[in-house]
mmCIF file of the N, C-alpha and C atoms, coordinates in Angstrom:
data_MODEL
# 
_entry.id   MODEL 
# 
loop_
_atom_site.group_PDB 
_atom_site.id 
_atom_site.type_symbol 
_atom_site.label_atom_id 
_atom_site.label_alt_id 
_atom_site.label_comp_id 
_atom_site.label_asym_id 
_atom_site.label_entity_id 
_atom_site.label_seq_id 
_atom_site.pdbx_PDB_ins_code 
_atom_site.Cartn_x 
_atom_site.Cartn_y 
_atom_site.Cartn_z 
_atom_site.occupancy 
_atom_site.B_iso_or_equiv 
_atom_site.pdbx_formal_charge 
_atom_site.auth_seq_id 
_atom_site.auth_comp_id 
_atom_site.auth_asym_id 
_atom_site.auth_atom_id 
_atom_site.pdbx_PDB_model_num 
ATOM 1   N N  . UNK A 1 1  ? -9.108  210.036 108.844 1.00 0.00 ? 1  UNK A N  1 
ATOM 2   C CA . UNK A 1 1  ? -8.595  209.267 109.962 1.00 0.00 ? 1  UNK A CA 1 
ATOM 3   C C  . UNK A 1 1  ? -7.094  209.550 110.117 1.00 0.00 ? 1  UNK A C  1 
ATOM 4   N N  . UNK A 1 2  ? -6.561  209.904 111.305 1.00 0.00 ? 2  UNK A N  1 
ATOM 5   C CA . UNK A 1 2  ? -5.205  210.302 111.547 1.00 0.00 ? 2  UNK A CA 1 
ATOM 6   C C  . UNK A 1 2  ? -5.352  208.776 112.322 1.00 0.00 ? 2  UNK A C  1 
ATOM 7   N N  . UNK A 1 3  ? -3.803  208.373 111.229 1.00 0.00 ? 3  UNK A N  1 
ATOM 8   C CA . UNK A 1 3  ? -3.270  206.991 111.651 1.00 0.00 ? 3  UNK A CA 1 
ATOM 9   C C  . UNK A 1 3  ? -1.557  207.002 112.580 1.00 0.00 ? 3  UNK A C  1 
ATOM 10  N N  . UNK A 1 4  ? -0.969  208.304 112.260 1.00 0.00 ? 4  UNK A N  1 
ATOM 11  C CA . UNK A 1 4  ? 0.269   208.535 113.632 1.00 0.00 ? 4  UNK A CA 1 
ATOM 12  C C  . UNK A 1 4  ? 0.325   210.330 113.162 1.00 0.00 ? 4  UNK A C  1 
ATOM 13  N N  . UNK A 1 5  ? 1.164   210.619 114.820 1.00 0.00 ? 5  UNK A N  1 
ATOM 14  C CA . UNK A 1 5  ? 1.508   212.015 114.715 1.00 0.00 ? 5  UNK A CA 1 
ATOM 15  C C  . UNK A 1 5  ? 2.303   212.222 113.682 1.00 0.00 ? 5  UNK A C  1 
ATOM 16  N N  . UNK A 1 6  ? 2.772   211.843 112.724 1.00 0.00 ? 6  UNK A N  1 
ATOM 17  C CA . UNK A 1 6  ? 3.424   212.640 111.449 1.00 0.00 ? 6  UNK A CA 1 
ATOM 18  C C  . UNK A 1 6  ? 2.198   212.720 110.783 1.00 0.00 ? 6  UNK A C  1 
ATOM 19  N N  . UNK A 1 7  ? 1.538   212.308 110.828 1.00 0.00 ? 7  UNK A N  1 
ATOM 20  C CA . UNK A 1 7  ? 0.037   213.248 109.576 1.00 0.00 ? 7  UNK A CA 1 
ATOM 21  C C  . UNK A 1 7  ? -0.871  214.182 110.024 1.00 0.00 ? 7  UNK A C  1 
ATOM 22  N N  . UNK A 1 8  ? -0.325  214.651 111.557 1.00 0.00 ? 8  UNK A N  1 
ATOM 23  C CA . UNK A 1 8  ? -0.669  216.137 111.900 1.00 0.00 ? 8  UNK A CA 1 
ATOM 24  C C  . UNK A 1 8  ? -0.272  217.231 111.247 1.00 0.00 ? 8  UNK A C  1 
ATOM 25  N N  . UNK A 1 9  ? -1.278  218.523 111.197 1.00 0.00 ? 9  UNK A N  1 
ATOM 26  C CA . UNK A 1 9  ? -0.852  219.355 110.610 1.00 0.00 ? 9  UNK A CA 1 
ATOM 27  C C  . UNK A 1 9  ? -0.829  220.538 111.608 1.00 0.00 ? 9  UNK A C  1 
ATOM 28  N N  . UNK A 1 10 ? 0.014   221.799 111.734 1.00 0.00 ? 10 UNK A N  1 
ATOM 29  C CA . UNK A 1 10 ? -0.244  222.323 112.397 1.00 0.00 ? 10 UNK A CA 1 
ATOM 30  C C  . UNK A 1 10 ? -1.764  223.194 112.535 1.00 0.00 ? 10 UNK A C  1 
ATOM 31  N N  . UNK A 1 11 ? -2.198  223.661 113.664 1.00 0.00 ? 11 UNK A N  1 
ATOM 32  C CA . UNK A 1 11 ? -3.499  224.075 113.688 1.00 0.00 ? 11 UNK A CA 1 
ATOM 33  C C  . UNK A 1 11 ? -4.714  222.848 113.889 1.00 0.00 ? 11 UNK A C  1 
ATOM 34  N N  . UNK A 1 12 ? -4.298  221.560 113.464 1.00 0.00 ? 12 UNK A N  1 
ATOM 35  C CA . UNK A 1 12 ? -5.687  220.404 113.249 1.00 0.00 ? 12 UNK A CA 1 
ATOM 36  C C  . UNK A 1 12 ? -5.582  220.306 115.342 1.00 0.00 ? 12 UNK A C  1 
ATOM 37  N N  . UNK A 1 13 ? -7.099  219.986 115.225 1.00 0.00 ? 13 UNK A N  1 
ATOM 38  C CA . UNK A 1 13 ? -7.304  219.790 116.458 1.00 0.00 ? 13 UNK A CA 1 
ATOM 39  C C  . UNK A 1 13 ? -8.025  218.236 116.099 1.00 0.00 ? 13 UNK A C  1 
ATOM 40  N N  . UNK A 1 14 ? -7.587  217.739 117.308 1.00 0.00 ? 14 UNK A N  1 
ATOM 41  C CA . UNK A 1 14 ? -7.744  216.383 117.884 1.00 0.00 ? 14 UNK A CA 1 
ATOM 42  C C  . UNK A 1 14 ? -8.713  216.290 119.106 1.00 0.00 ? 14 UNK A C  1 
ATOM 43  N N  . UNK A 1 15 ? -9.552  215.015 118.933 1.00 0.00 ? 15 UNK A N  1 
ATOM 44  C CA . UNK A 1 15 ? -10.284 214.964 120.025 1.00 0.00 ? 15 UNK A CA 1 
ATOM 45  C C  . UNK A 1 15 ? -10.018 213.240 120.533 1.00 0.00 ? 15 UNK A C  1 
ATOM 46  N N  . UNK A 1 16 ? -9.814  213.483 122.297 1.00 0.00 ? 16 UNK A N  1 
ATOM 47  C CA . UNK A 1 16 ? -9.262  212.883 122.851 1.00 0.00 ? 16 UNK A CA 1 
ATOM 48  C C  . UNK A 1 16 ? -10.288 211.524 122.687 1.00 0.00 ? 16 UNK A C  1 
ATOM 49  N N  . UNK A 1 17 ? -10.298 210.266 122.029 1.00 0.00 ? 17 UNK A N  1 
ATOM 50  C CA . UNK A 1 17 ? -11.650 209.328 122.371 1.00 0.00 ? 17 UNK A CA 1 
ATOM 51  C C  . UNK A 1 17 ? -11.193 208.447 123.681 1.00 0.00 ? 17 UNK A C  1 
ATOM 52  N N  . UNK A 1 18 ? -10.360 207.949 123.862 1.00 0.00 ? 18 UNK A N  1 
ATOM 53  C CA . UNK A 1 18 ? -10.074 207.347 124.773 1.00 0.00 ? 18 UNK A CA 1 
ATOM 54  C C  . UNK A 1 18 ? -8.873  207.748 126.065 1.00 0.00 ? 18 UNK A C  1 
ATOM 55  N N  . UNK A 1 19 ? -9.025  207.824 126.714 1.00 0.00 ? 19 UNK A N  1 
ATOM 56  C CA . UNK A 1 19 ? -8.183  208.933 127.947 1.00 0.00 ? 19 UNK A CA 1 
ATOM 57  C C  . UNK A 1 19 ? -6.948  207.856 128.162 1.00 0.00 ? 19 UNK A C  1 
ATOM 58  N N  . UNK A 1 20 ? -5.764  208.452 129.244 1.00 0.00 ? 20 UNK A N  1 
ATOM 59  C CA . UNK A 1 20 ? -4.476  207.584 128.981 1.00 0.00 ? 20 UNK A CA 1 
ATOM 60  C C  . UNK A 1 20 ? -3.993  208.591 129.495 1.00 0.00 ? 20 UNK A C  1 
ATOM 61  N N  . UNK A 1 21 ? -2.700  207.827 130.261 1.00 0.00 ? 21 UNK A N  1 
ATOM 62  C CA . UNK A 1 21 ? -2.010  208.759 130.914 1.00 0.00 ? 21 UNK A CA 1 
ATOM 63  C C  . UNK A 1 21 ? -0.267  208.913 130.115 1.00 0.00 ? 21 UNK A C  1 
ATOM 64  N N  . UNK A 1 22 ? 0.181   210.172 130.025 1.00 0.00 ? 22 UNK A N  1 
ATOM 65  C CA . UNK A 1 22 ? 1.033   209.903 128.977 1.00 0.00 ? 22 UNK A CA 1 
ATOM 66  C C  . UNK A 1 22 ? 2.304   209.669 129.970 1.00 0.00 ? 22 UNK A C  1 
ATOM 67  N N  . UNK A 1 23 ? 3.702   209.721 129.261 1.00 0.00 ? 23 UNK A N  1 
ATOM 68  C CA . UNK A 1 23 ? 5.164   208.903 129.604 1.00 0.00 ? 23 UNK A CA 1 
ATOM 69  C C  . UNK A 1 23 ? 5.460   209.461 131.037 1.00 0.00 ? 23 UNK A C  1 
ATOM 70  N N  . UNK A 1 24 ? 4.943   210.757 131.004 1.00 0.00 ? 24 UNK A N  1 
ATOM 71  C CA . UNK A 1 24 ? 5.451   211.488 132.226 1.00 0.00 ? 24 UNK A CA 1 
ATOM 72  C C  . UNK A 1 24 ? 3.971   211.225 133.473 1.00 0.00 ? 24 UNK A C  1 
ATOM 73  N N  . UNK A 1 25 ? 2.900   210.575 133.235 1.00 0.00 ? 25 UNK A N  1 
ATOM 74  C CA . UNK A 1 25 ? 2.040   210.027 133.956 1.00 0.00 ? 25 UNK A CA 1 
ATOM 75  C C  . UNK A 1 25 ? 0.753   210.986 134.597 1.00 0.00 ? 25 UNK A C  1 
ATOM 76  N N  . UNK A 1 26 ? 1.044   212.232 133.170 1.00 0.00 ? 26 UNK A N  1 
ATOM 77  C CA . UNK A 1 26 ? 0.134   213.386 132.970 1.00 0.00 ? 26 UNK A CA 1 
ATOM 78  C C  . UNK A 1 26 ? -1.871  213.070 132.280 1.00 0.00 ? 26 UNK A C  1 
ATOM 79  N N  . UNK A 1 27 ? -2.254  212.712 133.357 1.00 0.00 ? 27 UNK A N  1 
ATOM 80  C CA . UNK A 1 27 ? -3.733  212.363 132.599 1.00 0.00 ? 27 UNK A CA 1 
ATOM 81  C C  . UNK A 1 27 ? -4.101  213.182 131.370 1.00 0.00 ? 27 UNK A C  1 
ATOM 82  N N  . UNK A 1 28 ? -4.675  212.330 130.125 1.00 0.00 ? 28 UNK A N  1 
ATOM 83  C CA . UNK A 1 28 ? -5.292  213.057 128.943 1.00 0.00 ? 28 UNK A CA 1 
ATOM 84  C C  . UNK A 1 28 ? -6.411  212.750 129.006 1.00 0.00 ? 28 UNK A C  1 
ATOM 85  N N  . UNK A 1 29 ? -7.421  213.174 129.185 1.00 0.00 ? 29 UNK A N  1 
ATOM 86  C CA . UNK A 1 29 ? -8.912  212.650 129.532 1.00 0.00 ? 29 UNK A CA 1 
ATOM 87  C C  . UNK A 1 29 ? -9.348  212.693 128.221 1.00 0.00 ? 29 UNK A C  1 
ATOM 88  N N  . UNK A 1 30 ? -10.264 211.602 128.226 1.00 0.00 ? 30 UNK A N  1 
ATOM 89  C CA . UNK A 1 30 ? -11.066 211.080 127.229 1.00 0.00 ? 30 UNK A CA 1 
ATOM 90  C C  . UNK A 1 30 ? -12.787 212.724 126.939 1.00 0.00 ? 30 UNK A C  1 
ATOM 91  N N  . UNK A 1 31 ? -12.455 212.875 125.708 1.00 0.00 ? 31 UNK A N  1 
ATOM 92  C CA . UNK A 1 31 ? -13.675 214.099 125.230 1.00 0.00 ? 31 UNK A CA 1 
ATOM 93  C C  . UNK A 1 31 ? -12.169 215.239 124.925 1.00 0.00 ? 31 UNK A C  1 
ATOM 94  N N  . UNK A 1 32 ? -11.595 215.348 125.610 1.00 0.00 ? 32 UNK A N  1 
ATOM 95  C CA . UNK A 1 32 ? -10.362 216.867 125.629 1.00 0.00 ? 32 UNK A CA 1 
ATOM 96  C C  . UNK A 1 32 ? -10.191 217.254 123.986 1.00 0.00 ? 32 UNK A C  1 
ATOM 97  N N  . UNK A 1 33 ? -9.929  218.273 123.743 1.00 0.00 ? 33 UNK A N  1 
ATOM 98  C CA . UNK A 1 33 ? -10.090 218.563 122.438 1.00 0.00 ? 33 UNK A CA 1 
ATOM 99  C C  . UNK A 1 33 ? -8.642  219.305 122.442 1.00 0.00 ? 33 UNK A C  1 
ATOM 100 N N  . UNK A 1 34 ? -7.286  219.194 121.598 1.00 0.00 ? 34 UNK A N  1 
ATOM 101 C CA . UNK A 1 34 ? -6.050  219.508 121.353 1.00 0.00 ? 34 UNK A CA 1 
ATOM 102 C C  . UNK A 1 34 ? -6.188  220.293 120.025 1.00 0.00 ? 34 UNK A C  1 
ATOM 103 N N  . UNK A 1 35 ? -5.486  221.060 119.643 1.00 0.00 ? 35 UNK A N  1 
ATOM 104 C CA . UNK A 1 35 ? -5.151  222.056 118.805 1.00 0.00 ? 35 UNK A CA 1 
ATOM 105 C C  . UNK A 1 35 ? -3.473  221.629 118.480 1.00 0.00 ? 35 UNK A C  1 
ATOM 106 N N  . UNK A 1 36 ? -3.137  220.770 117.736 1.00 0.00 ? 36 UNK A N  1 
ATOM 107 C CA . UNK A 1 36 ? -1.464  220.699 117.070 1.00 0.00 ? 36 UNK A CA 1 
ATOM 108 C C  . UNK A 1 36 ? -0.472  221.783 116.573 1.00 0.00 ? 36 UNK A C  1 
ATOM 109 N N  . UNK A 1 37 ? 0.690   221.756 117.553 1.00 0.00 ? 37 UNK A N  1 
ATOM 110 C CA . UNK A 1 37 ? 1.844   222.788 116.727 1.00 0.00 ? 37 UNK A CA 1 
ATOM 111 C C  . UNK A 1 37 ? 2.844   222.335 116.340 1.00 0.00 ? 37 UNK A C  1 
ATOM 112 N N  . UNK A 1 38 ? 3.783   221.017 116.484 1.00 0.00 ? 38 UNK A N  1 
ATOM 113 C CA . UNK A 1 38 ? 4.801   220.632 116.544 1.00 0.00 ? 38 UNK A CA 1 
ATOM 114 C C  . UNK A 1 38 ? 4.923   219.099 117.351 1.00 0.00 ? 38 UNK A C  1 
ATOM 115 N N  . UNK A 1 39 ? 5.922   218.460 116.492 1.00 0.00 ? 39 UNK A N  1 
ATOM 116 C CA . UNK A 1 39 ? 6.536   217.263 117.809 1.00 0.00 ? 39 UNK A CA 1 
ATOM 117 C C  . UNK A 1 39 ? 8.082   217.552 117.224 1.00 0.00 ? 39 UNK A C  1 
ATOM 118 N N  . UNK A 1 40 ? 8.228   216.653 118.541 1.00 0.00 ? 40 UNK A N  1 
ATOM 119 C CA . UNK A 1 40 ? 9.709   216.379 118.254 1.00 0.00 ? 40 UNK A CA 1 
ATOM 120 C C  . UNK A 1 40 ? 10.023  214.964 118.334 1.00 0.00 ? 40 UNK A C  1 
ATOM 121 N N  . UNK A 1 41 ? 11.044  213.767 117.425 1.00 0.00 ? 41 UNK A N  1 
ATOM 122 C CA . UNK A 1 41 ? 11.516  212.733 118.205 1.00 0.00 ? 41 UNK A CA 1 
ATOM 123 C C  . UNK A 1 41 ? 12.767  212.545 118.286 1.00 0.00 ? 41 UNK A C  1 
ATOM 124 N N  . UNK A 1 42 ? 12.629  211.274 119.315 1.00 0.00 ? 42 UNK A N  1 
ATOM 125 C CA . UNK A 1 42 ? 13.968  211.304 120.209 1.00 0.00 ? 42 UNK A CA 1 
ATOM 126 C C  . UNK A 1 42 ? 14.368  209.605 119.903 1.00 0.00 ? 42 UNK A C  1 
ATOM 127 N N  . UNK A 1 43 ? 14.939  209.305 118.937 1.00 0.00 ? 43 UNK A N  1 
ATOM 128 C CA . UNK A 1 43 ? 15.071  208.050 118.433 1.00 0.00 ? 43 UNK A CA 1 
ATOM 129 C C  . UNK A 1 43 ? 15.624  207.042 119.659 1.00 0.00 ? 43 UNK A C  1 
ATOM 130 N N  . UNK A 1 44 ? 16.244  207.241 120.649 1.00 0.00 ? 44 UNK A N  1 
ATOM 131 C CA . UNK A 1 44 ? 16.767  206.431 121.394 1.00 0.00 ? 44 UNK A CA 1 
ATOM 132 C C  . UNK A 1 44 ? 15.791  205.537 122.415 1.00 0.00 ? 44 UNK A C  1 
ATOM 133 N N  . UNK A 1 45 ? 15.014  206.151 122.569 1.00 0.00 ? 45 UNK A N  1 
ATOM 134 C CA . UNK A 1 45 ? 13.860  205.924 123.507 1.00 0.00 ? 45 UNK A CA 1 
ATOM 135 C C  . UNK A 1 45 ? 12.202  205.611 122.343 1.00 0.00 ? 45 UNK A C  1 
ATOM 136 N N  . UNK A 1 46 ? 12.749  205.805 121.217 1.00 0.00 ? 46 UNK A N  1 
ATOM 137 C CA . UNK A 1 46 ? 11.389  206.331 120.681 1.00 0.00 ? 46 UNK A CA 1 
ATOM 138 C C  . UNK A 1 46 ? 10.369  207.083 121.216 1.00 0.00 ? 46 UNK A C  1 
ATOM 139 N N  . UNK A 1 47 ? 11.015  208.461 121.549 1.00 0.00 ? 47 UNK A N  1 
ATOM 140 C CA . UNK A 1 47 ? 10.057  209.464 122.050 1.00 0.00 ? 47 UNK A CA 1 
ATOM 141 C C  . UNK A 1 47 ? 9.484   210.242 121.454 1.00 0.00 ? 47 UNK A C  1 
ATOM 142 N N  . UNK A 1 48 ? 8.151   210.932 121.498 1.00 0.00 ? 48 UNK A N  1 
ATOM 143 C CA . UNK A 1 48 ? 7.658   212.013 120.792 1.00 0.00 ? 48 UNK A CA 1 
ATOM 144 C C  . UNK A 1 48 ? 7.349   212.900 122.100 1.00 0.00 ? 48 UNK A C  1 
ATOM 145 N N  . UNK A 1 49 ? 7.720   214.612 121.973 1.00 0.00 ? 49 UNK A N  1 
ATOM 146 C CA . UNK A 1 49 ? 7.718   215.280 122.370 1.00 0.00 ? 49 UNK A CA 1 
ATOM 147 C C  . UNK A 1 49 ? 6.451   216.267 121.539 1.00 0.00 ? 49 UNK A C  1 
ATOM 148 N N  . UNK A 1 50 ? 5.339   215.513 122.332 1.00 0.00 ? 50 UNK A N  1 
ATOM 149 C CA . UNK A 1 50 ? 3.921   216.182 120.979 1.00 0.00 ? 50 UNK A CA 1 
ATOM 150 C C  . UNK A 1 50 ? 3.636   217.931 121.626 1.00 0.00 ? 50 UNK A C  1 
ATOM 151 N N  . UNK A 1 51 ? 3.382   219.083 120.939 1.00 0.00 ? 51 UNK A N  1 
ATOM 152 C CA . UNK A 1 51 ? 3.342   220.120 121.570 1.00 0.00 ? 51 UNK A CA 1 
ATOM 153 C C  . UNK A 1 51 ? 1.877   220.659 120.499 1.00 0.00 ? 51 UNK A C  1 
ATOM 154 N N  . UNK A 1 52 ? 1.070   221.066 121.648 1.00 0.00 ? 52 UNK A N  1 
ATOM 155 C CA . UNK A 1 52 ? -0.320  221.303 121.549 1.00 0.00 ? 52 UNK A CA 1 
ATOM 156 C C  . UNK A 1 52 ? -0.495  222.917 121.759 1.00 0.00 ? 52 UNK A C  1 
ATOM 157 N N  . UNK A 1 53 ? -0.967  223.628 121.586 1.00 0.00 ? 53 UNK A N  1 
ATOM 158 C CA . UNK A 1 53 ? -1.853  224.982 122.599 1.00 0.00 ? 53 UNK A CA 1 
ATOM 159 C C  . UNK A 1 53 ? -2.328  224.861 123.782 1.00 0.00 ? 53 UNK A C  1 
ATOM 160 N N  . UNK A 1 54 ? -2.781  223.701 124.121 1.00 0.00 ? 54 UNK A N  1 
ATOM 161 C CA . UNK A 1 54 ? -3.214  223.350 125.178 1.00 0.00 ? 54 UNK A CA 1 
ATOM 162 C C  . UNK A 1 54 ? -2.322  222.773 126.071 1.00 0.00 ? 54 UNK A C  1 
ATOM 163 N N  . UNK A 1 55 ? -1.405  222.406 125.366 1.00 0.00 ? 55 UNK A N  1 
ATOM 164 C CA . UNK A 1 55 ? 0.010   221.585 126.632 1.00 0.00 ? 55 UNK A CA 1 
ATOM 165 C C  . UNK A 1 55 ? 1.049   220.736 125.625 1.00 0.00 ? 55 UNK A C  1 
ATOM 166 N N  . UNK A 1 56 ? 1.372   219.698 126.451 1.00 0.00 ? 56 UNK A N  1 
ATOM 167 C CA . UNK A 1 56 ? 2.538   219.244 125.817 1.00 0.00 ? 56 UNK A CA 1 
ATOM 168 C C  . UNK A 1 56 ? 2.145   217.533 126.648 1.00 0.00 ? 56 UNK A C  1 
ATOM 169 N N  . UNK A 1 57 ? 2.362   216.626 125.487 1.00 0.00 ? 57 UNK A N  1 
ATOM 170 C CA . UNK A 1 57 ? 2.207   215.245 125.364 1.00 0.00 ? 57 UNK A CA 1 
ATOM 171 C C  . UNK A 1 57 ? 3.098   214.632 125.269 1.00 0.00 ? 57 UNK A C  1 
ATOM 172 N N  . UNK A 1 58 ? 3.914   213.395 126.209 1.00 0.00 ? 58 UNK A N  1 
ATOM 173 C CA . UNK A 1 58 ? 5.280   212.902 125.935 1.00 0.00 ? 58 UNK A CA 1 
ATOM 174 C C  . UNK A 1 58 ? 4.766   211.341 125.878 1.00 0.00 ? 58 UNK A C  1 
ATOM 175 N N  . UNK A 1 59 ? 5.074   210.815 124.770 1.00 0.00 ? 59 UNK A N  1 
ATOM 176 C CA . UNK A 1 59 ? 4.763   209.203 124.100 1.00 0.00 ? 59 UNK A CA 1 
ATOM 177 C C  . UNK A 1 59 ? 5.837   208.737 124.441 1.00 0.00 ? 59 UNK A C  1 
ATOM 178 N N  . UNK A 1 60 ? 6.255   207.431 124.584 1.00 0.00 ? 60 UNK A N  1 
ATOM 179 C CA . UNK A 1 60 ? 7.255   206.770 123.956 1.00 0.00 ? 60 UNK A CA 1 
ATOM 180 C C  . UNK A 1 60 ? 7.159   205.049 123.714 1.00 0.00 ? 60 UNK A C  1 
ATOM 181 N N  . UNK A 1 61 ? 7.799   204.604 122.748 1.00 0.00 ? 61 UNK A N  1 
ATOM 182 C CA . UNK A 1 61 ? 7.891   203.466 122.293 1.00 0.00 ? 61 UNK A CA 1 
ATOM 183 C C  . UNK A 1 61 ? 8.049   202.581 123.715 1.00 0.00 ? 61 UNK A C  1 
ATOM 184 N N  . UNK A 1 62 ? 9.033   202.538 124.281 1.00 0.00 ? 62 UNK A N  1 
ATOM 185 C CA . UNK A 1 62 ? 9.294   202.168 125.577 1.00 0.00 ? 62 UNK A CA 1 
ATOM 186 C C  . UNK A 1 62 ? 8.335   201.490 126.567 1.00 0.00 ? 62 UNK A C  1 
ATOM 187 N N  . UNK A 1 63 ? 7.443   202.829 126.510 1.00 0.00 ? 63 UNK A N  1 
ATOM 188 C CA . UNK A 1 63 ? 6.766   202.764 127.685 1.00 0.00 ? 63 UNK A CA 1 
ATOM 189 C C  . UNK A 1 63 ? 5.448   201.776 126.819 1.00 0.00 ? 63 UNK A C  1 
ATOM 190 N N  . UNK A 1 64 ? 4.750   200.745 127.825 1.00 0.00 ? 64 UNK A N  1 
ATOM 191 C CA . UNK A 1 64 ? 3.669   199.922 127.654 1.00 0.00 ? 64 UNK A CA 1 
ATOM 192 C C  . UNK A 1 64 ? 2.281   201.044 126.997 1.00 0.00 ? 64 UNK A C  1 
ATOM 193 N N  . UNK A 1 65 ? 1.730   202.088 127.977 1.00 0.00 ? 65 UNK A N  1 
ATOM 194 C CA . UNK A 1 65 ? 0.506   202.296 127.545 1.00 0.00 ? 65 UNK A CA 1 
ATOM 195 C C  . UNK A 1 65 ? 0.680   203.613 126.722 1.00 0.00 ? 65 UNK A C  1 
ATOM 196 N N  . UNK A 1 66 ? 2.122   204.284 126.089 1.00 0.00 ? 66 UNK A N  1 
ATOM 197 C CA . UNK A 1 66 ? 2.305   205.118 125.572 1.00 0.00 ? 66 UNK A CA 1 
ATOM 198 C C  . UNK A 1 66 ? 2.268   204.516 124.268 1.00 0.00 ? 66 UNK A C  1 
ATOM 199 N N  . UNK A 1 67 ? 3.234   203.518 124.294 1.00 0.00 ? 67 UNK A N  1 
ATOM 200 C CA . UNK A 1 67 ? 3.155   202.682 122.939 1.00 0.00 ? 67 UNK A CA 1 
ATOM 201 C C  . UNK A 1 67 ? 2.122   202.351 122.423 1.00 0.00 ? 67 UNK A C  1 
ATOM 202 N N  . UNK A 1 68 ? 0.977   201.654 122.992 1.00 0.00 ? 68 UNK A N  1 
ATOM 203 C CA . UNK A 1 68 ? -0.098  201.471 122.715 1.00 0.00 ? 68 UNK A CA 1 
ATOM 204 C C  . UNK A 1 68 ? -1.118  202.542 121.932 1.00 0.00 ? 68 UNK A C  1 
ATOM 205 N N  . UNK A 1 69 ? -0.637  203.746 122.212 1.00 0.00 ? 69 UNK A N  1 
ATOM 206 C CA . UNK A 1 69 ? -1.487  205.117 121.925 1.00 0.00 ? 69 UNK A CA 1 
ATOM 207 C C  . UNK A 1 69 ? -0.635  205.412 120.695 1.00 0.00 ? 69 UNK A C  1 
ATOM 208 N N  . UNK A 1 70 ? 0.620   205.181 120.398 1.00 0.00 ? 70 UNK A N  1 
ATOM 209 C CA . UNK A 1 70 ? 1.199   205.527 119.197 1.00 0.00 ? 70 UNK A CA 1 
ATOM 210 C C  . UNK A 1 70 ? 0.555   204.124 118.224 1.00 0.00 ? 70 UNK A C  1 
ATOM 211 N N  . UNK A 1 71 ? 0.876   202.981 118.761 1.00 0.00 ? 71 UNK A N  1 
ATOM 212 C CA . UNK A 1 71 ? 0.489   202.263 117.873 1.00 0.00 ? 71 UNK A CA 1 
ATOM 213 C C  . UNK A 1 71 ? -0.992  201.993 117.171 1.00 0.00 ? 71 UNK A C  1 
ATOM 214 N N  . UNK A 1 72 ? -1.712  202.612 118.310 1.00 0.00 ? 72 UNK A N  1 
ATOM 215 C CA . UNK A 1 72 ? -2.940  202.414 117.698 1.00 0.00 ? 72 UNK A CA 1 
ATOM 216 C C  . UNK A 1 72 ? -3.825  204.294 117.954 1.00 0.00 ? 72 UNK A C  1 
ATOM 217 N N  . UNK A 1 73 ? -3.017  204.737 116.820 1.00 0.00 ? 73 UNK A N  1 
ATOM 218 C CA . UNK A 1 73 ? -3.423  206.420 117.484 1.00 0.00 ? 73 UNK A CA 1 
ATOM 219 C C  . UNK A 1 73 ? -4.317  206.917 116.846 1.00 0.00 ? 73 UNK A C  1 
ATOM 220 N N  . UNK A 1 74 ? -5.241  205.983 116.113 1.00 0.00 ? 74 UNK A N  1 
ATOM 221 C CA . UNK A 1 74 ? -6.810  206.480 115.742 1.00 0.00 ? 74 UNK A CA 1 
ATOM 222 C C  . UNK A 1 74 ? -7.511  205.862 116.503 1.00 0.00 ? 74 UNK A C  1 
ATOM 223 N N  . UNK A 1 75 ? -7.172  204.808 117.573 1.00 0.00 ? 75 UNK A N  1 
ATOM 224 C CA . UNK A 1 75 ? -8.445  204.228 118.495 1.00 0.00 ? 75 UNK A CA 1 
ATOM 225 C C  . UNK A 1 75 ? -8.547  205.209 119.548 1.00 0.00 ? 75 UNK A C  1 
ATOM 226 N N  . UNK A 1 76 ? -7.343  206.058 119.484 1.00 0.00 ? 76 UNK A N  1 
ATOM 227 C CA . UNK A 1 76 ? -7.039  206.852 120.806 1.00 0.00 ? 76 UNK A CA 1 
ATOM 228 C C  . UNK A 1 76 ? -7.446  208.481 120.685 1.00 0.00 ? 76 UNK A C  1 
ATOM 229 N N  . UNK A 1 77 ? -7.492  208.881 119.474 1.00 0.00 ? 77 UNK A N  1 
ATOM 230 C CA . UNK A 1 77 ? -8.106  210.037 118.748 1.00 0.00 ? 77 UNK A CA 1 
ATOM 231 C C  . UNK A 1 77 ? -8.650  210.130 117.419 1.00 0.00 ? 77 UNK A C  1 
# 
């Protein structure tokens, strides 16, 4: 069970269970299957800058339904 993006590894792929639209208001559909390379954060905002093979995922603490996906990021994958 992956409980937050720091216990990604690069290469692990993720499957999307519940869909959500991320900070920048980019749909992640629920089934999507991600391949992990990297994040970045941005302490001011509590941002994660998540970077996939498949694209790029922007979280943040801030935001209501981003937070929600960090805070609860095994209900969400």
């Amino acid at each position: 069970m992956i409980t937050h993006i720091s216990n990604l590894t690069e290469g692990q792929k993720i499957k999307v269970i519940k869909g959500f639209k991320d900070f920048d208001r980019k749909e992640i559909k629920a089934g999507s299957i991600w391949t992990f390379r990297s994040y970045s954060y941005f302490i001011y905002d509590g941002g994660y800058t998540v970077s996939f093979n498949e694209g790029v995922m922007r979280l943040a603490e801030i935001d209501h339904e981003t937070d929600n996906v960090l805070s609860n990021f095994n209900e969400s994958f």
